[in-house]
Residue, then its C-alpha position, 0 to 999 in steps of 0.5 A: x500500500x502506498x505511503x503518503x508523500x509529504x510537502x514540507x521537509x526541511x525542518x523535520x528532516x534538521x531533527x534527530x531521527x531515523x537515518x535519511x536515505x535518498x531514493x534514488x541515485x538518478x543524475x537530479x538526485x546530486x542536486x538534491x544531496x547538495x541541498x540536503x547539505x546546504x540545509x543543513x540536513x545529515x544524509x546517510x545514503x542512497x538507495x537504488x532499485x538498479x543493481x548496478x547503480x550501487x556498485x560505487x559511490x554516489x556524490x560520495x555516499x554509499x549506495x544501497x540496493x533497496x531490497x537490502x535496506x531493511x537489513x541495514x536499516x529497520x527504520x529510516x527517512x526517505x526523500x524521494x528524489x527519483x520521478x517514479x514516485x508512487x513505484x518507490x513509495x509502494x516498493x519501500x511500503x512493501x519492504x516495512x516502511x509503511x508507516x515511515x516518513x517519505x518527503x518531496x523534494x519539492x521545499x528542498x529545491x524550491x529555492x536551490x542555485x544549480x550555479x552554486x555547485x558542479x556535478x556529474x553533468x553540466x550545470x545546464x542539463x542538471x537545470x533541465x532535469x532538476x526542472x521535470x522532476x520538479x514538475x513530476x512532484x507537483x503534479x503528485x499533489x494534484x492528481x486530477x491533472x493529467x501529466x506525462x512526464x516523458x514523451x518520446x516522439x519517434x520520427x523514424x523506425x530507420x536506424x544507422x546501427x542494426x543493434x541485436x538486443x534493441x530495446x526499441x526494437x529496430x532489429x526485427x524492421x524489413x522496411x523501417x520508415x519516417x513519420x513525417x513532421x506534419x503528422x507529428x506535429x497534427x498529432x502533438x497538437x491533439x494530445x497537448x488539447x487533452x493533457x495538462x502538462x508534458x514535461x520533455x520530448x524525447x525525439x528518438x528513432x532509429x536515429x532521428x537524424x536519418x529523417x531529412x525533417x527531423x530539425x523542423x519536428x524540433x523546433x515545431x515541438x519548441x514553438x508550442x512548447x517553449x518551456x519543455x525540455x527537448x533531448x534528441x536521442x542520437x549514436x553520433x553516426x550522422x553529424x546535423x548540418x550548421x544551419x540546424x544547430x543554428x534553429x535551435x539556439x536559446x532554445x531548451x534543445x539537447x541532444x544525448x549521446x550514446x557513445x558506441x564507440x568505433x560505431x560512433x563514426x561522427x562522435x568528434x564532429x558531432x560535439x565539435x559542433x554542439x560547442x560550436x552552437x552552445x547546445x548542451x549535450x550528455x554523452x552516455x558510455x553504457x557498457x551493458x543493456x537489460x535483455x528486453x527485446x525479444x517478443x513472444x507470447x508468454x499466456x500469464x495470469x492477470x496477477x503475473x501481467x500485473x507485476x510484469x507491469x509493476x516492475x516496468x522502468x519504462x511504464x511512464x514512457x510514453x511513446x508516439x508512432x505514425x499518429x498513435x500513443x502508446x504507454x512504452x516503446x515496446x508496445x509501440x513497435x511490437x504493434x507497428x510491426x504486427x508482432x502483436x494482435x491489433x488491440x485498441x487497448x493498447x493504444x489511443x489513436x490521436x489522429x482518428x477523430x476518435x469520440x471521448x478522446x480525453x477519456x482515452x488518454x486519462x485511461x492511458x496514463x491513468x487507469x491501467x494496470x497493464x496492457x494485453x501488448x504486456x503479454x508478450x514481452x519479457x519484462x524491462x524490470x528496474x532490477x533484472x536480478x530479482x527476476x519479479x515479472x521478468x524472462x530476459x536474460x539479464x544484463x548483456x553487452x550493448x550494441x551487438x551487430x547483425x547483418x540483417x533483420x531478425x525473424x519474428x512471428x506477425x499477426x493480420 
């Protein structure tokens, strides 16, 4: 049963008490112990869902796997710093934290300078995604709004790499294929006429630069959403022109990078070019994925799809493709490719002047505890260790290669 969030923190949290743990060690999350810091609160350490996340210190704090914390810790105080707030209240009430205190990062950071100190990131990207988490926990107390956090919008299934373990699925496409920035920006404008708030487009593909009207998608995105944050999702094989960059100055434009090394062919001119233009960029050198991409049809019981979607780290990922949104990139290309049944259920039509389009979306976001499309994916679980709700191998090295698409089952 989930806990009750609390607003106000900082004088509770300056008492003597049970130890203070942040949850969890996301990139924001340096910004929040800093504050805790300047607030004069003691932190005792972070604790994290991802195994992999606690194999080394965090801003210099120890971090701890979350289903270990009660061996440690049989009471503690906890500040949410992550953006899935209700999955981390509900796991650490799962855990005998109940009726311990959970706090919103909100009084922490209300008044917090990102200038006043450095970090893993730059100071600019920390400014952006201290600014959606922030959003994320307002919108926690006022639940009769109707937010999304993240939105990946794919502007194409074309992708320079043939990765075999993609988690978006481009492997299994014959003939991948743009979305054009018209249909995009029609569908946009729907969904921004029936929800509240969205915080960051993530423009992804494939690789987004494979589409020639990717940088008119961007700055249509930015027109009618001046004050979200905007990543575009890129490997660096293909270097954006000048006067693209150039669009998107004082724009909130970012670009990360996932470093795939020798496959990264554009990698220097790339960056050589984002300075050049001042748009601030992340560069990401994972070394290993989650095995979460093959499909096939599992048959489990409804209480087995609910946990499969319980432990989903991407349910909040809302991702549009050819007109229609969906709750993850799983489930979208898995449809689009037809590897799945047809079931409305899984989706919203945005473009098909549908009735009681609102309702639909609320249901989306909103009402669902898991999807029929769930059924026949293996699980993206936070921690594949603990191997709740989840059928994959485990973590694998990224960016394997194959030289032509993978088979897989389709449906009429």
């Amino acid at each position: 049963m989930e806990g009750k969030l609390k607003y106000n923190c900082i004088e509770s949290l300056k008492k003597a008490g049970a130890p203070i743990i942040i949850v969890t060690a996301v990139e924001e999350a340096e910004a929040v112990a800093y504050a805790c810091r300047d607030n004069g609160i003691t932190v005792e350490a972070f604790c994290d869902s991802e195994k992999r996340t606690t194999e080394k210190p965090f801003c210099g704090f120890e971090v701890i796997h979350t289903p270990t914390l009660p061996k440690r810790y049989p009471k503690a105080r906890f500040i949410i710093a992550s953006q899935h707030i209700p999955d981390c209240v509900n796991q650490l009430a799962g855990l005998g934290y109940g009726d311990c205190e959970f706090y919103s990062i909100l009084e922490l950071v209300e008044n917090y300078e990102v200038k006043k100190h450095q970090y893993g990131i730059s100071q600019d990207y920390m400014s952006s995604r201290l600014a959606v988490c922030k959003k994320t926990h307002e919108f926690y107390f006022d639940e009769d709004k109707l937010y999304m956090r993240s939105l990946d919008v794919m502007v194409t299934t074309k992708c320079s790499l043939k990765c075999e373990y993609c988690s978006n699925l481009m492997q299994y496409y014959v003939d991948p294929k743009h979305t054009g920035h018209e249909q995009i920006l029609s569908a946009l404008n729907i969904l921004s006429e029936n929800v509240d708030h969205i915080s960051e487009f993530r423009v992804i593909g494939g690789e987004p630069l494979m589409n020639k009207d990717w940088a008119d998608i961007v700055n249509g995105i930015s027109e009618k959403n001046a004050e979200a944050r905007i990543d575009i999702y890129t490997n660096a094989t293909i270097a954006p022109k000048d006067e693209q960059l150039e669009s998107f100055q004082g724009k909130n434009v970012n670009f990360i990078i996932t470093d795939y090394a020798e496959l990264s062919r554009n990698m220097d001119k790339m960056i050589e070019k984002l300075t050049k233009y001042n748009i601030s960029f992340n560069r990401q050198q994972n070394q290993r994925w989650i095995d979460c991409s093959s499909i096939r049809h599992h048959k489990r019981s409804v209480p087995q799809l609910e946990e499969v979607f319980k432990q989903c780290c991407v349910k909040y990922v809302y991702t549009l493709l050819h007109g229609k949104i969906y709750r993850c990139p799983f489930i979208a290309n898995a449809a689009n490719l037809n590897a799945i049944p047809d079931n409305p259920a899984n989706y919203v039509d945005l473009l098909s002047n549908q009735n009681n389009i609102n309702q639909k979306i609320r249901r989306l976001v909103k009402e669902t505890n898991f999807f029929p499309a769930c059924d026949f994916c293996d699980g993206r679980p936070y921690d594949p260790s603990s191997k709740l709700g989840y059928d994959g191998k485990g973590m694998i090295p990224m960016g394997e290669q194959v030289s032509s698409p993978l088979s897989y089952k389709t449906y009429n």
